[in-house]
N, C-alpha and C positions, 0 to 999 in steps of 0.2 A: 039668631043672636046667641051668642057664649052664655054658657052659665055665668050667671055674675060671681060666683065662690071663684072661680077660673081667669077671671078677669082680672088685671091687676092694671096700678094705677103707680103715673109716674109722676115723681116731686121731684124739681129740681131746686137747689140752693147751693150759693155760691160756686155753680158752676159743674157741681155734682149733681147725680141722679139716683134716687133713689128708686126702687120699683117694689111697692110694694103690693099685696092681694087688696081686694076693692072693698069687700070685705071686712076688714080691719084698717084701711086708711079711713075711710068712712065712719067709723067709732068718732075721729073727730068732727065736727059742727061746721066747723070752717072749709076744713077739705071735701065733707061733704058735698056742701052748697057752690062750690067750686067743681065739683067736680058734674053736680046737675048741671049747671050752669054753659058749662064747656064742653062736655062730653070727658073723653077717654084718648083722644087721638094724639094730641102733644104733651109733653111733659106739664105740669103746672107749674109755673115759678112760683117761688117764693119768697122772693126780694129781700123781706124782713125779716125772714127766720135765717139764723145762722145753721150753717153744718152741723156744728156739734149739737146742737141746740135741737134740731129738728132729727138728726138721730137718737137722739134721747127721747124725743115725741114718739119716736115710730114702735123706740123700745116700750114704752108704756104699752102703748096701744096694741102692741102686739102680747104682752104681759097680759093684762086683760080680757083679752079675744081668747087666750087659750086656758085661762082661769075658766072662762064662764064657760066654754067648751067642755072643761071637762067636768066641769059641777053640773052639767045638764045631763037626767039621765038618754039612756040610747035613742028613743023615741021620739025626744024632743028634738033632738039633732039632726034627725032625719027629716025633717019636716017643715 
């Protein structure tokens, strides 16, 4: 199996697709449990979240993921 860091996970809404690392769509609860749930193979839809709306989610989470990234020293990142 792929590294999971390597792995990246697809959201679709409104007819777009998002692709983002597994890694950081995972930071959220929902997509997480979705994403156990189903695996990695098809897109996940997302009926209720709008485009702009769920690109703005992805921005956070990706704000986030490279926040705690880089606040972690070297060692812990590796690991």
């Amino acid at each position: 199996m792929a590294d999971d860091k390597a792995t990246t996970v697809k959201l679709k809404s409104n007819g777009e697709i998002f692709e983002v690392e597994k890694e950081v769509a995972c930071r959220s609860v929902t997509i997480k449990d979705v994403v156990e749930d189903t695996g990695l193979d098809t897109p996940i839809a997302l009926p209720e979240v709008d485009y702009e709306i769920l690109s703005k989610v992805l921005e956070y989470l990706k704000y986030h993921h490279r926040a705690e990234n880089e606040s972690l020293p070297e060692d812990e990142k590796n690991s």
